[in-house]
TORKOL-4160 file (C-alpha; in steps of 0.2 Angstrom, whole numbers, padded with zeros to 4 digits, m for minus):
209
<pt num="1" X="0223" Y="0079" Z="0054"/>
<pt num="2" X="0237" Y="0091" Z="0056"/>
<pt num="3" X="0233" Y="0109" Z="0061"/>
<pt num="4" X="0242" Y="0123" Z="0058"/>
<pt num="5" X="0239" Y="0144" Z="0062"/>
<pt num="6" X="0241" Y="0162" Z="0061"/>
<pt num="7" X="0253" Y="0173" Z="0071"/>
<pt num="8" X="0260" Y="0190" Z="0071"/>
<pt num="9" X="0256" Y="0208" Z="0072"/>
<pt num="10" X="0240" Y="0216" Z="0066"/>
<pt num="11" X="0241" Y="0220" Z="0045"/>
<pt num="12" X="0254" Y="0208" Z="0044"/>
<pt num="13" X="0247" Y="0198" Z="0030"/>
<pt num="14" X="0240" Y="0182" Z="0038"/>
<pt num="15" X="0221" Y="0183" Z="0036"/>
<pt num="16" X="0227" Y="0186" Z="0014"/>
<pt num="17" X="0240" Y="0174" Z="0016"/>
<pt num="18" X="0229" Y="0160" Z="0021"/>
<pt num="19" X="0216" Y="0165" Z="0007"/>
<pt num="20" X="0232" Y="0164" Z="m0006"/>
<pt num="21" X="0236" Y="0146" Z="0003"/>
<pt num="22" X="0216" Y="0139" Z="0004"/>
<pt num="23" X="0207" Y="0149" Z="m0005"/>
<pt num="24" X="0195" Y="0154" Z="0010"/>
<pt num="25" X="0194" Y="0171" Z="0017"/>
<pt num="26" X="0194" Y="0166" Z="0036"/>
<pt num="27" X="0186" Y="0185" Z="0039"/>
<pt num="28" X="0167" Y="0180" Z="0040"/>
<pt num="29" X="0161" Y="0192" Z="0050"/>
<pt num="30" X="0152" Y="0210" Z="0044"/>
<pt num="31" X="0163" Y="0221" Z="0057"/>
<pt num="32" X="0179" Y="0212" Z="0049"/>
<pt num="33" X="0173" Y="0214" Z="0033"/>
<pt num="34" X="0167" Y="0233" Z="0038"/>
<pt num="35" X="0185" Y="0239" Z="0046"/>
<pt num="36" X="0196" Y="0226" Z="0034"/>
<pt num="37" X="0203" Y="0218" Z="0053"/>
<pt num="38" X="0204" Y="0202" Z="0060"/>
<pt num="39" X="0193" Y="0201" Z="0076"/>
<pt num="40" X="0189" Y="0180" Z="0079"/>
<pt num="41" X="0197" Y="0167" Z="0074"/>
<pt num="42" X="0194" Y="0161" Z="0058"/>
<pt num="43" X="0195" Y="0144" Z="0051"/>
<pt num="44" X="0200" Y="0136" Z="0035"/>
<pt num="45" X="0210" Y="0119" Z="0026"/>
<pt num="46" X="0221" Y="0112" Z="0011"/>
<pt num="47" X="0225" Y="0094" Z="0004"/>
<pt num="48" X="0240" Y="0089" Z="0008"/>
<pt num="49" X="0247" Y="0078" Z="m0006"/>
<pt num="50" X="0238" Y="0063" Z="m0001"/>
<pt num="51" X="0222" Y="0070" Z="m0001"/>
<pt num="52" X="0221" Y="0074" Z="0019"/>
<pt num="53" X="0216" Y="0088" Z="0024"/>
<pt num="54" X="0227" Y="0101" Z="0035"/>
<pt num="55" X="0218" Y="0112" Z="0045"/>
<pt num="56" X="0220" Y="0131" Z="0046"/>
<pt num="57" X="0213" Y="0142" Z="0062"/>
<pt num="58" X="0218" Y="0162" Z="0058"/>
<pt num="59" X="0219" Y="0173" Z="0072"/>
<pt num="60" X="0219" Y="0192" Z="0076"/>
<pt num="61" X="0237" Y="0201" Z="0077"/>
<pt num="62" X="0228" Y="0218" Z="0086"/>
<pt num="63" X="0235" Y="0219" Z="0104"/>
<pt num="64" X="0216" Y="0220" Z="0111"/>
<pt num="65" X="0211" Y="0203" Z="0105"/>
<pt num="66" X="0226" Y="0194" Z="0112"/>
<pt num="67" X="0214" Y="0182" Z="0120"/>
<pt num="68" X="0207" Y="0178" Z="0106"/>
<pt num="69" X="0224" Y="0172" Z="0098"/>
<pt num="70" X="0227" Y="0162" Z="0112"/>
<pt num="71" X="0212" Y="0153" Z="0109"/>
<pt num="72" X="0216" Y="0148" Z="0092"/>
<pt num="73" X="0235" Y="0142" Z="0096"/>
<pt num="74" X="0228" Y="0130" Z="0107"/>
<pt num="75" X="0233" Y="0114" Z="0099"/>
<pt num="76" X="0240" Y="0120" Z="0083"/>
<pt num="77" X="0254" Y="0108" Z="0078"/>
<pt num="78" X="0265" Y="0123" Z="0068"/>
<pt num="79" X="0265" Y="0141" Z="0068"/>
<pt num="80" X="0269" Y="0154" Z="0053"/>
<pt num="81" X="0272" Y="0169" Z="0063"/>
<pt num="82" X="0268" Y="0182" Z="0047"/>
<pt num="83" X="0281" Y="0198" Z="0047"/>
<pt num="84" X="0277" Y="0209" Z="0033"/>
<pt num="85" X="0293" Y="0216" Z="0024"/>
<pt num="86" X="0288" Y="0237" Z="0023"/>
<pt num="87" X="0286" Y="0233" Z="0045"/>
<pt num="88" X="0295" Y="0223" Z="0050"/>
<pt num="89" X="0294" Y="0214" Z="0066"/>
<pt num="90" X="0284" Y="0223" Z="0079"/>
<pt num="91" X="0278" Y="0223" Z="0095"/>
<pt num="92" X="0264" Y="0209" Z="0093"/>
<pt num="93" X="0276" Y="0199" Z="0082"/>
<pt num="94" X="0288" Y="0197" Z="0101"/>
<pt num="95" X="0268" Y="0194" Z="0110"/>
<pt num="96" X="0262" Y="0181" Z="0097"/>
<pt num="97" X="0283" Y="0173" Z="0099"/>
<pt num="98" X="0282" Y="0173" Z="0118"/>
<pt num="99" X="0264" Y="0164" Z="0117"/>
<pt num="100" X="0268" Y="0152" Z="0106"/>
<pt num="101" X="0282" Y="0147" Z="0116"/>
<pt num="102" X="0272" Y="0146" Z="0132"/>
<pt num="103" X="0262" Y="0133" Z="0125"/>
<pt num="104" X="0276" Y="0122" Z="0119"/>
<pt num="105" X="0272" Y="0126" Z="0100"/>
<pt num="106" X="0288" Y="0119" Z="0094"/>
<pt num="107" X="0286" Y="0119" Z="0075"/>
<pt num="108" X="0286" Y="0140" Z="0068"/>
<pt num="109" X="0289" Y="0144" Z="0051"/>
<pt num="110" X="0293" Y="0164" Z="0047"/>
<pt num="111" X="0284" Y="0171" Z="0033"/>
<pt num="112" X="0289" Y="0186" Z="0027"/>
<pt num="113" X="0275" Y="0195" Z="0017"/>
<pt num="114" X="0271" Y="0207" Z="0007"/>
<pt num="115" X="0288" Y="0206" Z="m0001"/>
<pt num="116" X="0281" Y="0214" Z="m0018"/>
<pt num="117" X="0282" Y="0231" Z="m0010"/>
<pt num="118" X="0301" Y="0228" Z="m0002"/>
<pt num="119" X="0316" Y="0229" Z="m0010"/>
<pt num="120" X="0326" Y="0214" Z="m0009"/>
<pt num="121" X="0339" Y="0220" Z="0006"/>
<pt num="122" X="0325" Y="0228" Z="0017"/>
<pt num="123" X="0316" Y="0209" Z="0013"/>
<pt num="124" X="0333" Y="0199" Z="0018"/>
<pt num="125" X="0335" Y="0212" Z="0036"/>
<pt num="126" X="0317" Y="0207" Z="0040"/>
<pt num="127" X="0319" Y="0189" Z="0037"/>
<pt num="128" X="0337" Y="0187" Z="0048"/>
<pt num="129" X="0331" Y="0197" Z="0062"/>
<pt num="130" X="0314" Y="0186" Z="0061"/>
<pt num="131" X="0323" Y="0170" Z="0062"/>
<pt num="132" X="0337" Y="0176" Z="0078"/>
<pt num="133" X="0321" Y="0182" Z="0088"/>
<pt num="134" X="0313" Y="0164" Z="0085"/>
<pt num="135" X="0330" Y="0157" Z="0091"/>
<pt num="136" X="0333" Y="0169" Z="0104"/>
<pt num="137" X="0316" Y="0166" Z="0111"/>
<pt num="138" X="0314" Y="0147" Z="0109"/>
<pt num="139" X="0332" Y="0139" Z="0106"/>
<pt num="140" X="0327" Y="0134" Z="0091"/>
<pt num="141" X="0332" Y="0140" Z="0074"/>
<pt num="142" X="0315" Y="0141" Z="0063"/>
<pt num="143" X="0312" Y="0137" Z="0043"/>
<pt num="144" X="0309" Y="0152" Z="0034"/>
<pt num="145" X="0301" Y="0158" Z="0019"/>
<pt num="146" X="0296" Y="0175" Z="0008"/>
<pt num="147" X="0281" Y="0177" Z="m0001"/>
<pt num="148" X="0267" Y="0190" Z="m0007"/>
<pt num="149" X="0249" Y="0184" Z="m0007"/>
<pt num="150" X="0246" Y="0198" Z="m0018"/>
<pt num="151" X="0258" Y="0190" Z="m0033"/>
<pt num="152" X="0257" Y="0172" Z="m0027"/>
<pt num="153" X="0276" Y="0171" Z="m0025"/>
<pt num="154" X="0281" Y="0155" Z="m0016"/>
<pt num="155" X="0263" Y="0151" Z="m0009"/>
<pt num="156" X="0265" Y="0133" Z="m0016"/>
<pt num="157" X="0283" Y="0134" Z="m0009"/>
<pt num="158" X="0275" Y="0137" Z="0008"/>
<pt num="159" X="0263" Y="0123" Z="0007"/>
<pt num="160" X="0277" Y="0112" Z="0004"/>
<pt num="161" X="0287" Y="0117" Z="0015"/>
<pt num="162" X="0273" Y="0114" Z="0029"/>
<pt num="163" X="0269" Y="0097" Z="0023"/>
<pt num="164" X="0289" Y="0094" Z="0027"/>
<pt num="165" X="0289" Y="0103" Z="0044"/>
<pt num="166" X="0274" Y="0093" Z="0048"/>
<pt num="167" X="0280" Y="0076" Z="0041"/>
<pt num="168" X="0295" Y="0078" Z="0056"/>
<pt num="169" X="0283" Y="0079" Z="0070"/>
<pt num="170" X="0282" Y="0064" Z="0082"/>
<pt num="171" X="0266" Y="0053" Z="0080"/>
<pt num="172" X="0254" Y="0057" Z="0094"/>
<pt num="173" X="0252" Y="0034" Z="0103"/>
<pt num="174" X="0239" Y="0039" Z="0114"/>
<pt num="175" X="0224" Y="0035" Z="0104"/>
<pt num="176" X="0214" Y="0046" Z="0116"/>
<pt num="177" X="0202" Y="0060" Z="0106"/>
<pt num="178" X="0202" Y="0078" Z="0115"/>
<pt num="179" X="0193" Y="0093" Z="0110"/>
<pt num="180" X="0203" Y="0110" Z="0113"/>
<pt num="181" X="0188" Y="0122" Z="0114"/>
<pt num="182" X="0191" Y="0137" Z="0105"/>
<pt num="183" X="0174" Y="0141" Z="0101"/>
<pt num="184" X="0159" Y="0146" Z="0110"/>
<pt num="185" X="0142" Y="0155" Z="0103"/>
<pt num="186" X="0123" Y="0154" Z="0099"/>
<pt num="187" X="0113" Y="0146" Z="0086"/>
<pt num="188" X="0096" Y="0153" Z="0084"/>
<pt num="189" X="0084" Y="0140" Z="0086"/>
<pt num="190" X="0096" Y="0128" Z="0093"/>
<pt num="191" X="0106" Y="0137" Z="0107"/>
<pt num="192" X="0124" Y="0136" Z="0112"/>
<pt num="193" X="0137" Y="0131" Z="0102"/>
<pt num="194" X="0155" Y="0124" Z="0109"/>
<pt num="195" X="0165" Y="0118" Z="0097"/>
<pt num="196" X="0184" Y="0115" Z="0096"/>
<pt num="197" X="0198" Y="0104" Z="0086"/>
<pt num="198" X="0200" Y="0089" Z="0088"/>
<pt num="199" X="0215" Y="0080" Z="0090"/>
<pt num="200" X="0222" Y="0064" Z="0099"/>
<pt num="201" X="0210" Y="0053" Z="0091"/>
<pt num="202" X="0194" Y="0048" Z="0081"/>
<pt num="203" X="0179" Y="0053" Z="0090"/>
<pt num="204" X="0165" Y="0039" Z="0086"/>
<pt num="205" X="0147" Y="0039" Z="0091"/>
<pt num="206" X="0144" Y="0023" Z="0100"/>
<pt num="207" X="0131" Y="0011" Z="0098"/>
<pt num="208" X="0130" Y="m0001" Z="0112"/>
<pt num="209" X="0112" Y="0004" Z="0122"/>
């Protein structure tokens, strides 16, 4: 399974871009729900056109849960780093950039939201200066794409064109699973809870004795 996620500044977009993508609002929890912000990571999927899934972990833009976003980034295989057209890039848009770099996150697609309440220049400045920051930063000159979750305009656009930016991945060979451990709580009655995506391989319960 391919995994892709979230990144950029708080109110970007990205928690309403990935309910427009998969139909799942990735904010579960009642504080989220209470103060309309990302505060965990949040986790969702979409068919790819042969019917495998591709998975989706969301993650908070605020600057006081940066932690938290470096959680989910772990082991992502692309990025959309979410700009909204009325901002702009902003100052967790060059921290979420800078992470995802860190971690050898090669694959990062620019998504400029919210581009129903832009005019068509301000959304072309945002998109250009998006794409030479990615370049600047990484060497590499990202895909990009404009949308508005609120519309639908060019959500099945981005879909495809995340299916093509993962199609040119390399294969992992080593055969090996791993778990990148992004999530740790309680269950009552059952205890703690870590929990992860898994990647590398298929995990099968033995059973030799």
């Amino acid at each position: 399974m391919y995994i892709i996620g979230t990144a950029g500044h708080v109110d970007h977009g990205k928690t309403l871009l990935i309910k427009a993508l998969t139909g799942t609002d990735t904010d579960r929890l009642p504080e989220e729900k209470k103060r309309g912000l990302t505060i965990d990571l949040g986790f969702a999927h979409f068919p790819d056109g042969s019917g495998k899934e591709i998975g989706v972990v969301d993650v908070p833009g605020h600057e006081k849960f940066i932690r938290n976003m470096t959680a989910g980034a772990w082991g992502i295989d692309l990025a959309l780093l979410v700009v909204a057209a009325d901002d702009g890039w902003m100052y967790q848009s060059e921290n979420h950039l800078r992470v995802l770099n860190a971690m050898g996150i090669q694959k990062i697609i620019i998504v400029v939201t919210k581009s129903d309440i832009a005019d068509k220049s301000r959304v072309t400045d945002v998109k250009e200066y998006a794409v030479e920051a990615v370049f600047e930063e990484t060497g590499a000159r990202p895909a990009s794409i404009v949308v508005s979750a609120i519309t639908g305009s060019n959500i099945e656009e981005l879909k495809s064109l995340i299916l093509d930016e993962l199609e040119t991945l390399p294969q992992s060979k080593s055969g090996v699973p791993f778990l990148y451990i992004d999530r740790v709580f309680t269950v009552k009655g059952s205890g703690l809870v870590v929990t992860g995506s898994l990647r590398g391989g298929v995990d099968r319960k033995s059973t030799r004795l």
